[in-house]
N, CA and C atoms of all chains as a GROMACS GRO file, in nm:
protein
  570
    1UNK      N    1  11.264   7.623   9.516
    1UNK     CA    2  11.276   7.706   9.396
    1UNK      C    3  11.186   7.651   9.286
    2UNK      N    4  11.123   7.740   9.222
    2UNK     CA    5  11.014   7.732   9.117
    2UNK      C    6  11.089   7.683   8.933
    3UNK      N    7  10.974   7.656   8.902
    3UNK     CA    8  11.045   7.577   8.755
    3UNK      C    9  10.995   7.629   8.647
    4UNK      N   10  10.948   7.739   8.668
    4UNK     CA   11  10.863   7.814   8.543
    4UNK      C   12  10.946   7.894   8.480
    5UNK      N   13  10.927   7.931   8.332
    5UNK     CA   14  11.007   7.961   8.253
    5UNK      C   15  11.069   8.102   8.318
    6UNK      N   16  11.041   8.168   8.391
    6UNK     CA   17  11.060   8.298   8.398
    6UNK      C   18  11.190   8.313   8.503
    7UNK      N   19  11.258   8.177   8.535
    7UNK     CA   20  11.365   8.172   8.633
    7UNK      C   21  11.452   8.142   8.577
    8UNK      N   22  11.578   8.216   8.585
    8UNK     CA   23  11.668   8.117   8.522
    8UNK      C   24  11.809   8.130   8.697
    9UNK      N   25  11.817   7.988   8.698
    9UNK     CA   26  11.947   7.965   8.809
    9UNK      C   27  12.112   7.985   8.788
   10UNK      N   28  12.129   8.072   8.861
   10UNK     CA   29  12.269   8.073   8.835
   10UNK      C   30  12.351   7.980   8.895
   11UNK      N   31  12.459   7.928   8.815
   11UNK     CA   32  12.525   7.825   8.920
   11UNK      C   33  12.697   7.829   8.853
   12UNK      N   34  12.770   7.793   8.787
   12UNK     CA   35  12.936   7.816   8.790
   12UNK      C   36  12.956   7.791   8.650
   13UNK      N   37  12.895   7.868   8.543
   13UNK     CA   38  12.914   7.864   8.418
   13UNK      C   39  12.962   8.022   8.420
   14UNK      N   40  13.036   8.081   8.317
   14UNK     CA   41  13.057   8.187   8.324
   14UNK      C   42  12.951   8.264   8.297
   15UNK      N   43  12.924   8.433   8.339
   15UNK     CA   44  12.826   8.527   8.286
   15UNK      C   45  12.730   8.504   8.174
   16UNK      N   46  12.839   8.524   8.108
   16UNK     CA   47  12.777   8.506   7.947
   16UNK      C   48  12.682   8.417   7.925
   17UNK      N   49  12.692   8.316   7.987
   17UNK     CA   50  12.620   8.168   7.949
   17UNK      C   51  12.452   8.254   8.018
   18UNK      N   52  12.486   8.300   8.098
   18UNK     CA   53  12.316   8.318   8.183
   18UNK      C   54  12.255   8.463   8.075
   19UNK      N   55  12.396   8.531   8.082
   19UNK     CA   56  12.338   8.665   7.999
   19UNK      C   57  12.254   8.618   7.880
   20UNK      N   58  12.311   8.497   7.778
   20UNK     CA   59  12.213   8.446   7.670
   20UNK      C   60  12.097   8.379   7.695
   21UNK      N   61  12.071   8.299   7.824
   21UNK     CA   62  11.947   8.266   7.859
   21UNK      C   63  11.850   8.386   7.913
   22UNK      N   64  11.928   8.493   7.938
   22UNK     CA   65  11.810   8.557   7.939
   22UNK      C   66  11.764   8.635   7.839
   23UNK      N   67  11.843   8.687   7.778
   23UNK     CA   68  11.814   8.708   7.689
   23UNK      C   69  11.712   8.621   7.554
   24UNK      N   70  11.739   8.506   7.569
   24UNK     CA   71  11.681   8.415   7.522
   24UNK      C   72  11.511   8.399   7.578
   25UNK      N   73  11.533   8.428   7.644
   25UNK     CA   74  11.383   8.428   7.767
   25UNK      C   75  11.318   8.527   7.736
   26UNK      N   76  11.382   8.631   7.700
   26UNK     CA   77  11.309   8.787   7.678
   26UNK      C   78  11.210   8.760   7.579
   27UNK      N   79  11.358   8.727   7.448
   27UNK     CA   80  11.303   8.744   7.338
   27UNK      C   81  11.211   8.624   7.269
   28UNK      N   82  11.205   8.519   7.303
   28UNK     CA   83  11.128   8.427   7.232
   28UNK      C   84  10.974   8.359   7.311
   29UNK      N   85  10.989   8.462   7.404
   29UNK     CA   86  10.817   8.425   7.469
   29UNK      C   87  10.780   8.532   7.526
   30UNK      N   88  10.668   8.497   7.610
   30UNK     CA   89  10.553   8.615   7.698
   30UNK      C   90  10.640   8.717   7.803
   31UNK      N   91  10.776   8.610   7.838
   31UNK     CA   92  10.796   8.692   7.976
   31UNK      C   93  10.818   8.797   7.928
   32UNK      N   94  10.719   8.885   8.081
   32UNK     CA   95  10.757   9.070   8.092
   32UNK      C   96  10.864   9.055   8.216
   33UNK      N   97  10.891   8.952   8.267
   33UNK     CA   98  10.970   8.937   8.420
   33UNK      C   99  11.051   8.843   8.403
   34UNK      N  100  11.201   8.840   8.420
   34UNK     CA  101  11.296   8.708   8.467
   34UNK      C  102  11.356   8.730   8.616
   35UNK      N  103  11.342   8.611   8.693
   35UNK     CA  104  11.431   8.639   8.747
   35UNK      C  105  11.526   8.564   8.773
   36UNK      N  106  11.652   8.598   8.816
   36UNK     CA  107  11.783   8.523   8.877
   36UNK      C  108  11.814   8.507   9.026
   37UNK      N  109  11.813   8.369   9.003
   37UNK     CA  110  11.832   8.274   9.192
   37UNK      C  111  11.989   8.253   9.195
   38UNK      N  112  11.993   8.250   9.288
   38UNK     CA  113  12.189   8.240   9.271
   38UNK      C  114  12.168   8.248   9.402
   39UNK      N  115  12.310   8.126   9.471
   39UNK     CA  116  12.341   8.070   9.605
   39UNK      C  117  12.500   8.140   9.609
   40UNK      N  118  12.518   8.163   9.706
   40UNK     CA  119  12.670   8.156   9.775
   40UNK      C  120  12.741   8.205   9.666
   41UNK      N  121  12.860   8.156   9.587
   41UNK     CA  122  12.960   8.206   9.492
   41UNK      C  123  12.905   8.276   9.428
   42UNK      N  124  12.780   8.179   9.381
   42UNK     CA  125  12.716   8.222   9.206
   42UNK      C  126  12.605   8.400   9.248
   43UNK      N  127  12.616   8.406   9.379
   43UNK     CA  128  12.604   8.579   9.368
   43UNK      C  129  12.620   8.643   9.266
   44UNK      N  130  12.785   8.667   9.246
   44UNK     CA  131  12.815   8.810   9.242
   44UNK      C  132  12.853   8.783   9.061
   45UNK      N  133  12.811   8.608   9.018
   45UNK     CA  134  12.800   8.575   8.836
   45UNK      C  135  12.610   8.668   8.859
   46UNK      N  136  12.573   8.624   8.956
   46UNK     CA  137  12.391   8.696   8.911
   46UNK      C  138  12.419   8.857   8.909
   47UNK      N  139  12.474   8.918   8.984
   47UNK     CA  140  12.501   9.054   8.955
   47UNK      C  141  12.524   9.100   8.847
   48UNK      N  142  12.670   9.044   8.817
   48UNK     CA  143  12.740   9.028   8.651
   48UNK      C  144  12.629   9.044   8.558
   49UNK      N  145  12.570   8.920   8.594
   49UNK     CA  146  12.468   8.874   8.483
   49UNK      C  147  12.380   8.978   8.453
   50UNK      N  148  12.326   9.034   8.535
   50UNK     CA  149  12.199   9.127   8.586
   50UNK      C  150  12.277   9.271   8.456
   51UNK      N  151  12.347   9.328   8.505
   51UNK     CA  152  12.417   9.421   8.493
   51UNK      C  153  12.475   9.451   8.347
   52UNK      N  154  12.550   9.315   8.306
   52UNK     CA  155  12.561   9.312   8.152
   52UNK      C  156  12.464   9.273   8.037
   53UNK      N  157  12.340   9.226   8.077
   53UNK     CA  158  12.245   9.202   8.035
   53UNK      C  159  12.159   9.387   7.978
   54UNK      N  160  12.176   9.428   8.149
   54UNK     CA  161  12.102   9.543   8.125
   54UNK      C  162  12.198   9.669   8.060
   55UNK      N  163  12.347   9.653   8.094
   55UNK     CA  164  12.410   9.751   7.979
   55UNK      C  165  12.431   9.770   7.875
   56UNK      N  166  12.400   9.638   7.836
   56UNK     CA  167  12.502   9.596   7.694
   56UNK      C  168  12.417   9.549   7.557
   57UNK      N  169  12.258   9.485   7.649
   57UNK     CA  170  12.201   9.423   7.569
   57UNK      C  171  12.064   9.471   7.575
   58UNK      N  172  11.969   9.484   7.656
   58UNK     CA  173  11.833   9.516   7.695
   58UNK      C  174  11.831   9.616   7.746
   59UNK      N  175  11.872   9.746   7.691
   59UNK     CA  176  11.871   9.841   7.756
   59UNK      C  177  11.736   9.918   7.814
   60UNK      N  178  11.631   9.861   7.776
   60UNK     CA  179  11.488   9.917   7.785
   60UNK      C  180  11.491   9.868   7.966
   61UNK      N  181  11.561   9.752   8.007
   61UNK     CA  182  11.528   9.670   8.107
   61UNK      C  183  11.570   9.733   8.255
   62UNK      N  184  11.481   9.726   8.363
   62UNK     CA  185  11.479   9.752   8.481
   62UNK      C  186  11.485   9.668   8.592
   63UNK      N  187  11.552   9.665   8.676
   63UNK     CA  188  11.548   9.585   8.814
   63UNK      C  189  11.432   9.618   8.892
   64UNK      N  190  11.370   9.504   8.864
   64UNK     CA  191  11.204   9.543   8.997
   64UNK      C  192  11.245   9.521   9.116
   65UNK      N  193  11.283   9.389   9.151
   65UNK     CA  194  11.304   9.400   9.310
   65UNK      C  195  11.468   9.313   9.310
   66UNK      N  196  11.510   9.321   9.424
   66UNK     CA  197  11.640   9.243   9.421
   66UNK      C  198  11.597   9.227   9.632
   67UNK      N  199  11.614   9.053   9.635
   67UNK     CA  200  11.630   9.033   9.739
   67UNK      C  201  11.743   8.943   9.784
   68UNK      N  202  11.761   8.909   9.934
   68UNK     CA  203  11.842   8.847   9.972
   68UNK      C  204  11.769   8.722  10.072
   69UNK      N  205  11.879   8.624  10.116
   69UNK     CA  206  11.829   8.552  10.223
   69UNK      C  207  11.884   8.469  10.287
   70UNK      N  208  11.889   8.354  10.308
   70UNK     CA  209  11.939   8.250  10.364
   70UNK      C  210  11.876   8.097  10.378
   71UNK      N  211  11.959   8.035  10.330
   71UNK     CA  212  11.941   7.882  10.307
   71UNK      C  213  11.948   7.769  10.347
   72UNK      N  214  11.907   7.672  10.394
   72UNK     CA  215  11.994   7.538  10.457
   72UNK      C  216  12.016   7.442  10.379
   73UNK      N  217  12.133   7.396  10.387
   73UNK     CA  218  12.189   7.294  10.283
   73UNK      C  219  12.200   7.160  10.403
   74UNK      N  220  12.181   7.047  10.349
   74UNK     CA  221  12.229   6.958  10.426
   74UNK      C  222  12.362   6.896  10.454
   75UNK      N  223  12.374   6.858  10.508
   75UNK     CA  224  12.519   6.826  10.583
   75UNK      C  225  12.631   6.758  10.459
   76UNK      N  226  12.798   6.811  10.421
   76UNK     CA  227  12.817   6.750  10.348
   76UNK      C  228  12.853   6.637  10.355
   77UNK      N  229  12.900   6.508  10.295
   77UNK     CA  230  12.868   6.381  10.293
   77UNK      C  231  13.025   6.354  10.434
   78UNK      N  232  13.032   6.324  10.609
   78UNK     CA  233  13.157   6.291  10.610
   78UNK      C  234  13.114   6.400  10.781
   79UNK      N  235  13.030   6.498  10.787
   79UNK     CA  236  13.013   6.655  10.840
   79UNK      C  237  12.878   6.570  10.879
   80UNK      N  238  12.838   6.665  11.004
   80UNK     CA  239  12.734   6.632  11.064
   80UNK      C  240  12.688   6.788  11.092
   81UNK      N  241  12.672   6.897  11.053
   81UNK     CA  242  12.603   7.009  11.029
   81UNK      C  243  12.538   7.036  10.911
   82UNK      N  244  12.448   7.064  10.968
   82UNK     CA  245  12.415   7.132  10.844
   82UNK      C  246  12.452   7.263  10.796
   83UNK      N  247  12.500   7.307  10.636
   83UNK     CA  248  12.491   7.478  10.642
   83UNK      C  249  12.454   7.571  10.563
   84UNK      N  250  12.464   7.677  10.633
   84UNK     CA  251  12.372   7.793  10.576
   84UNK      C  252  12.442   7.852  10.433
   85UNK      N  253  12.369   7.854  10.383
   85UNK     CA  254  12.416   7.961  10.253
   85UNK      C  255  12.342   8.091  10.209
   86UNK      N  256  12.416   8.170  10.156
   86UNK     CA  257  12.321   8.285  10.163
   86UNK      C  258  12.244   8.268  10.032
   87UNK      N  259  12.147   8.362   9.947
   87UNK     CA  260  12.060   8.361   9.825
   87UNK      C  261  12.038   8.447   9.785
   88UNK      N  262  11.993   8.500   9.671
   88UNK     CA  263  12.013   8.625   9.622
   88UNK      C  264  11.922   8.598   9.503
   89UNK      N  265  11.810   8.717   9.496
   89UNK     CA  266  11.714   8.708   9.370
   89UNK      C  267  11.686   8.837   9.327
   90UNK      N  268  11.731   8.861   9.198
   90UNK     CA  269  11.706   8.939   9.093
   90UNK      C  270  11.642   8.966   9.013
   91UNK      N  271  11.520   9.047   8.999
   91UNK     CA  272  11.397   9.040   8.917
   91UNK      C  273  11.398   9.147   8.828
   92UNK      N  274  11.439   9.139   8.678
   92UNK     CA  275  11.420   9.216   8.573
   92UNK      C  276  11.293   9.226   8.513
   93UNK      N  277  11.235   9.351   8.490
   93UNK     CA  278  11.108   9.367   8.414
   93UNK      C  279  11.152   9.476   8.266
   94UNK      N  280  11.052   9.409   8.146
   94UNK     CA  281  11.058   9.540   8.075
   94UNK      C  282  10.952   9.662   8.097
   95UNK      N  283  10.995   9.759   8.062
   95UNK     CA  284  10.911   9.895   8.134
   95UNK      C  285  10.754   9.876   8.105
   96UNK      N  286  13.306  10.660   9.674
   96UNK     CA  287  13.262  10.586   9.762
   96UNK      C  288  13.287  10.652   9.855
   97UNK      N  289  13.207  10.678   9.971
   97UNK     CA  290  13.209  10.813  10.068
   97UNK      C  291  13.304  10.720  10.147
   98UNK      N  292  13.320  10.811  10.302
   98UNK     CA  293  13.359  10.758  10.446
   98UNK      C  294  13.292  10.791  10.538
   99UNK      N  295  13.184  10.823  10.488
   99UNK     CA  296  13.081  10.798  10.609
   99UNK      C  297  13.103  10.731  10.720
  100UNK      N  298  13.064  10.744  10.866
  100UNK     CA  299  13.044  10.640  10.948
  100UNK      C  300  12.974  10.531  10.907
  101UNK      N  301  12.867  10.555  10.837
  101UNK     CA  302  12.751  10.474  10.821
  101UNK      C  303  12.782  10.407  10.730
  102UNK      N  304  12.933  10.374  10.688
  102UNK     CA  305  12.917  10.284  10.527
  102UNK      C  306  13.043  10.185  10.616
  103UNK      N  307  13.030  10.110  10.536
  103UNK     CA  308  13.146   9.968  10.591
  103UNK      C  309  13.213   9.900  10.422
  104UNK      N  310  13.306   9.897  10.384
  104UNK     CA  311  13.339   9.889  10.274
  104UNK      C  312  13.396   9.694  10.298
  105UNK      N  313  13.328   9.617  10.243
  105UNK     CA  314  13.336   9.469  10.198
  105UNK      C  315  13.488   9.482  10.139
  106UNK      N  316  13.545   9.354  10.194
  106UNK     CA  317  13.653   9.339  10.109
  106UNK      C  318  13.707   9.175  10.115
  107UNK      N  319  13.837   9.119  10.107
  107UNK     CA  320  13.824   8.966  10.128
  107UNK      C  321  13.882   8.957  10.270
  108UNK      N  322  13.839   9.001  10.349
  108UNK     CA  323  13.853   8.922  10.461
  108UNK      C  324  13.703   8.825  10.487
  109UNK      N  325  13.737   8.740  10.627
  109UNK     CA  326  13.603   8.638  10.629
  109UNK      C  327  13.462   8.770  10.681
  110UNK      N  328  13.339   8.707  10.650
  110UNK     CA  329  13.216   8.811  10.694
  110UNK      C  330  13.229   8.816  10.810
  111UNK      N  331  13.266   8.753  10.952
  111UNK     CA  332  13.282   8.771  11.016
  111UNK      C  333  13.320   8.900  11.116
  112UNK      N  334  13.444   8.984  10.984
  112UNK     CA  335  13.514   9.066  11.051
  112UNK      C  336  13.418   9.214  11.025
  113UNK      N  337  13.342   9.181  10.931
  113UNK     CA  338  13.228   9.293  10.887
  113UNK      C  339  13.117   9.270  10.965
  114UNK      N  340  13.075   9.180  10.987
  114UNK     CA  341  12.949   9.139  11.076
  114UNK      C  342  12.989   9.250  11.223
  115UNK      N  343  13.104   9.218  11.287
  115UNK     CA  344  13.155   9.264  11.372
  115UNK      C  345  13.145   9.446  11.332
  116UNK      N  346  13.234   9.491  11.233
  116UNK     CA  347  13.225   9.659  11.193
  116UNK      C  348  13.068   9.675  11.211
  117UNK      N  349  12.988   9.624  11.195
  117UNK     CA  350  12.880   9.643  11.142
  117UNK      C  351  12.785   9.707  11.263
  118UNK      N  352  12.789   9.570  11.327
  118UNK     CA  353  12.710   9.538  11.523
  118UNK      C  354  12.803   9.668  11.577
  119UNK      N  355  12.912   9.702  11.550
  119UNK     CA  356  13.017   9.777  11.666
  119UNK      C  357  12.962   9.952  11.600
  120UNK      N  358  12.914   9.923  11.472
  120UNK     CA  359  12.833  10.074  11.389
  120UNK      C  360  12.729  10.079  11.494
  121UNK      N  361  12.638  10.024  11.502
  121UNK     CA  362  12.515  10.028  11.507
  121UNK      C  363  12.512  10.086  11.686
  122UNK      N  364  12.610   9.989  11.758
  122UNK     CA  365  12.580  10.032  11.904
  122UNK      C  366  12.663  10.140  11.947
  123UNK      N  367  12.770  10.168  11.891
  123UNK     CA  368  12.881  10.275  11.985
  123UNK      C  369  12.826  10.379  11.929
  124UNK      N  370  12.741  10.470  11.788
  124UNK     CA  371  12.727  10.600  11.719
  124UNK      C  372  12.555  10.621  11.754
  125UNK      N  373  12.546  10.685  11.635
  125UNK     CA  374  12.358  10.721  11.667
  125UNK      C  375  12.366  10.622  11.493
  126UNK      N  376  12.423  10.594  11.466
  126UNK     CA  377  12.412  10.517  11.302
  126UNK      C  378  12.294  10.464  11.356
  127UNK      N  379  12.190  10.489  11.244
  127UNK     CA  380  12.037  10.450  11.226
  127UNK      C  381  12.043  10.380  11.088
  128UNK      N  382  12.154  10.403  11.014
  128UNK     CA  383  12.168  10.319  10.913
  128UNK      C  384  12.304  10.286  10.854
  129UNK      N  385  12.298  10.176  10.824
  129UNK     CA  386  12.459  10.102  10.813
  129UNK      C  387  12.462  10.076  10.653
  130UNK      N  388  12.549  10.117  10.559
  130UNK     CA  389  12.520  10.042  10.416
  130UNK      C  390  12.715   9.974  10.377
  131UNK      N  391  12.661   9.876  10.369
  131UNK     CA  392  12.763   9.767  10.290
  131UNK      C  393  12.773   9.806  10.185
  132UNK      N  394  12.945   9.821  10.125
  132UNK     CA  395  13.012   9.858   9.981
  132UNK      C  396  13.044   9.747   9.929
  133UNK      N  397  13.050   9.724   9.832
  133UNK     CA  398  13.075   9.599   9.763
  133UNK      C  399  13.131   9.555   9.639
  134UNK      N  400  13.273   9.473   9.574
  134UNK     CA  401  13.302   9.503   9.433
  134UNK      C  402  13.291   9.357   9.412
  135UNK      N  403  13.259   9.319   9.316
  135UNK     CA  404  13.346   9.210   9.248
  135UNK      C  405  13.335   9.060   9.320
  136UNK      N  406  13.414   8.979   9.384
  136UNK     CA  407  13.408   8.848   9.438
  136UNK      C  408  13.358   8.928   9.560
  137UNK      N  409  13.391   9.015   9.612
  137UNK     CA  410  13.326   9.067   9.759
  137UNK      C  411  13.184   9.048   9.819
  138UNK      N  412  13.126   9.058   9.680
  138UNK     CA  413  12.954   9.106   9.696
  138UNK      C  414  12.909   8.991   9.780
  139UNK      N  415  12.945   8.868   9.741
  139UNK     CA  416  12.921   8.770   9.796
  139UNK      C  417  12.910   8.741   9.981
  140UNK      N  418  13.018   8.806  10.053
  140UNK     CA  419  13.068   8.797  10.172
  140UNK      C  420  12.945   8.973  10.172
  141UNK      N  421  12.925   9.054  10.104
  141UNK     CA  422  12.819   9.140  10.149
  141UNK      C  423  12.699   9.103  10.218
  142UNK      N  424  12.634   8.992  10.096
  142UNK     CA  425  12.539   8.937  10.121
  142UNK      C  426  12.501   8.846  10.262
  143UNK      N  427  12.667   8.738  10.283
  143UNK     CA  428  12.640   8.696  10.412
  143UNK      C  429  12.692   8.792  10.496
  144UNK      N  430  12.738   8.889  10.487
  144UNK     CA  431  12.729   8.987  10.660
  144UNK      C  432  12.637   9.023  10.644
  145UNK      N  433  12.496   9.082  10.621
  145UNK     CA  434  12.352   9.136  10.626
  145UNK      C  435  12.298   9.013  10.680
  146UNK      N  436  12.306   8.859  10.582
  146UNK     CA  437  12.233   8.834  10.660
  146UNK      C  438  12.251   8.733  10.854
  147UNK      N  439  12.372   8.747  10.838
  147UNK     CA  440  12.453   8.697  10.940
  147UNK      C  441  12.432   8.837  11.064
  148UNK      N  442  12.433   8.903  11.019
  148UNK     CA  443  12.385   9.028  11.164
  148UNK      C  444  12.249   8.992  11.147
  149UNK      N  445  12.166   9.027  11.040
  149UNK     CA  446  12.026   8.986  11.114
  149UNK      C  447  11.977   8.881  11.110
  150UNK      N  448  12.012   8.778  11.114
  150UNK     CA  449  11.956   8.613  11.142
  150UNK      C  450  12.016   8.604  11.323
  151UNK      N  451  12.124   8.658  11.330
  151UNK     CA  452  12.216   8.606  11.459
  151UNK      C  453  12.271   8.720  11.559
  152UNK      N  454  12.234   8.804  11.489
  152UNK     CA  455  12.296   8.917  11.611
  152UNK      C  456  12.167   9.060  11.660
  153UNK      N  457  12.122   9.155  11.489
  153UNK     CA  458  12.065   9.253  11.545
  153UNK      C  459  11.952   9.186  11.460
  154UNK      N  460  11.799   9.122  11.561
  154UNK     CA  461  11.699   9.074  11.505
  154UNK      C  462  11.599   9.162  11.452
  155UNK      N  463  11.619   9.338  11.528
  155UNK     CA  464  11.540   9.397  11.442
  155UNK      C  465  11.563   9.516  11.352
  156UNK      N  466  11.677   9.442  11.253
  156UNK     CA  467  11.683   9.554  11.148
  156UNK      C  468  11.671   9.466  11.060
  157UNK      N  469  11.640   9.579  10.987
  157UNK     CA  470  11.544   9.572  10.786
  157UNK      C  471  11.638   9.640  10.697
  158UNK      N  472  11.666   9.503  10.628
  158UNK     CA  473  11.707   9.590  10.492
  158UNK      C  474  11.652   9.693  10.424
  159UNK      N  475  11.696   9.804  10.488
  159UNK     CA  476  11.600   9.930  10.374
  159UNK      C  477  11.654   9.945  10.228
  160UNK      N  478  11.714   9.924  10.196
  160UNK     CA  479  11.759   9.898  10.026
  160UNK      C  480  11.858   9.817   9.957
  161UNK      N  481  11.839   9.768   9.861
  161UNK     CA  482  11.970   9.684   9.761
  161UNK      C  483  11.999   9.722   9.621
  162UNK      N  484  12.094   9.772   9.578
  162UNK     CA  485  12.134   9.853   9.450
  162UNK      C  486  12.232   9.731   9.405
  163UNK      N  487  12.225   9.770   9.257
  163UNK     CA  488  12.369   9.646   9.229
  163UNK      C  489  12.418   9.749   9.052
  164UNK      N  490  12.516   9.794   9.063
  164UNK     CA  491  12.558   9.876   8.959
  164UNK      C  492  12.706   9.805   8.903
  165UNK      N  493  12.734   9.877   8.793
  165UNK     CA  494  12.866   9.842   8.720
  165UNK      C  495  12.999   9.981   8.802
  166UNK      N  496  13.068   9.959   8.788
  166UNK     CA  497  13.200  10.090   8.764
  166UNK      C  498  13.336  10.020   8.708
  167UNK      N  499  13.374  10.152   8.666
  167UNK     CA  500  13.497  10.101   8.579
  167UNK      C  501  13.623  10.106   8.661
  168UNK      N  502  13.736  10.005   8.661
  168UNK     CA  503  13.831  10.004   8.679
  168UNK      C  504  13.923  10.070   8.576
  169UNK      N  505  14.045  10.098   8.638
  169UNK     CA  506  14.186  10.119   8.559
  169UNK      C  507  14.207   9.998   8.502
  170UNK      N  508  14.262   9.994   8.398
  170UNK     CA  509  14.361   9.848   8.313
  170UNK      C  510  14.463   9.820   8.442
  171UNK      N  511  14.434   9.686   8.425
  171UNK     CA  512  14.568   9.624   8.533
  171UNK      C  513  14.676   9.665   8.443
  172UNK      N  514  14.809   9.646   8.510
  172UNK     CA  515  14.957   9.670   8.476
  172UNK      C  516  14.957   9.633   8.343
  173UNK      N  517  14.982   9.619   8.255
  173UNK     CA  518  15.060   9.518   8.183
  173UNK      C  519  14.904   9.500   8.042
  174UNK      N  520  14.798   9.545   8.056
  174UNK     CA  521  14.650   9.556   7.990
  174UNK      C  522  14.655   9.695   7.965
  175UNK      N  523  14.552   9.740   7.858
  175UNK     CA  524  14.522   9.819   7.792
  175UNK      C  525  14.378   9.874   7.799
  176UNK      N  526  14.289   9.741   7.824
  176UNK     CA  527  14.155   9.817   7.882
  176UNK      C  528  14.120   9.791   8.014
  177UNK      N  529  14.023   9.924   8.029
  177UNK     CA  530  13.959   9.932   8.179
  177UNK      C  531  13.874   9.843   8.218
  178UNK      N  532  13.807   9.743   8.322
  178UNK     CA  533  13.778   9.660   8.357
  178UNK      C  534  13.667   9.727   8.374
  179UNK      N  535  13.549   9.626   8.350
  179UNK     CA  536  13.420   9.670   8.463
  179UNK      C  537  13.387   9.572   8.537
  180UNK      N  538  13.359   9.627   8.651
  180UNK     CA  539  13.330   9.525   8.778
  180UNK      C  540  13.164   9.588   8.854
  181UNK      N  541  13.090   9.486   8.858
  181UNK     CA  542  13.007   9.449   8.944
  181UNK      C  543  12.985   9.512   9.088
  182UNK      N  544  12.936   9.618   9.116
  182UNK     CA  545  12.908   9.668   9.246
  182UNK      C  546  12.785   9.632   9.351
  183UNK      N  547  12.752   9.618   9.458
  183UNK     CA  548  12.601   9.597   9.504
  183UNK      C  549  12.642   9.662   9.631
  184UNK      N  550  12.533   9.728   9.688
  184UNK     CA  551  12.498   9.834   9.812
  184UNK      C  552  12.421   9.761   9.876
  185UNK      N  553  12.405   9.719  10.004
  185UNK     CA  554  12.303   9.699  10.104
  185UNK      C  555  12.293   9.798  10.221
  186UNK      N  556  12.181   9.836  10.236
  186UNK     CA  557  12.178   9.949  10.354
  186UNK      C  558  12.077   9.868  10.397
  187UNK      N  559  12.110   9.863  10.602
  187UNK     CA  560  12.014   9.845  10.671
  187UNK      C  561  12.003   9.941  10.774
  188UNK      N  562  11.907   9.870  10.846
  188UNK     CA  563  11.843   9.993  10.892
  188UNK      C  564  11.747   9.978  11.051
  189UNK      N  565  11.764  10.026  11.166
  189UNK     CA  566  11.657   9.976  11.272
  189UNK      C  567  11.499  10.022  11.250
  190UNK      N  568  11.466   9.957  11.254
  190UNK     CA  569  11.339  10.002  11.235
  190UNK      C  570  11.260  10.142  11.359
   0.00000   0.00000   0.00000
């Protein structure tokens, strides 16, 4: 996963917290594009996120692409598998 | 939310049991396309049945689309406002 301003990661903070980074992202630089990475749980906070962002706040804003995928995590500490997690990326543009 | 053959409605059981609806769509009908329903903590277990049939079971279908919308709930019992919850659609598809 990439480190450039135009990503922001979802991970187990509530909605809100990502809804203001992006928003934050919109408004105080170049990006015409954000998008949202989110693993396993933090899905269906990137949906949230996606969704209340675009109802509530940026209404000009459009979903360009939304993909899915799959991940390998390494084994947890005790476990000798490794495992899969799924991924999920959300790409908002303004028009 | 229709009842299509072609739709499989996500809910909390493990992906497993959808992975299964899914593979059992695809071979017993003429279903040429399968789309996953999805609310709320669900979306999550959406995401791994898509990609759990096609990483491990049907290698050549393509996600032909991913939607992710809001809808409103009723107020739970005992509440006064209507909830909104997080929806996402995956439709796949044999090529």
């Amino acid at each position: 996963m990439s480190r450039d301003p135009g990503t922001v990661f979802i991970g187990r903070k509530p909605a809100m917290s990502y809804v203001l980074a992006v928003i934050t992202s919109f408004s105080s630089g170049n990006a015409k594009e954000i998008t949202l990475k989110a693993r396993g749980q933090a899905i269906t906070t990137a949906v949230d996120t996606a969704e209340i962002v675009r109802s509530r706040f940026l209404k000009d804003l459009k979903i360009s692409k939304i993909s899915i995928g799959t991940e390998e995590l390494p084994p947890r500490e005790g476990e000798n598998r490794s495992r899969m997690v799924s991924t999920m990326e959300i790409s908002m543009a303004k028009e």
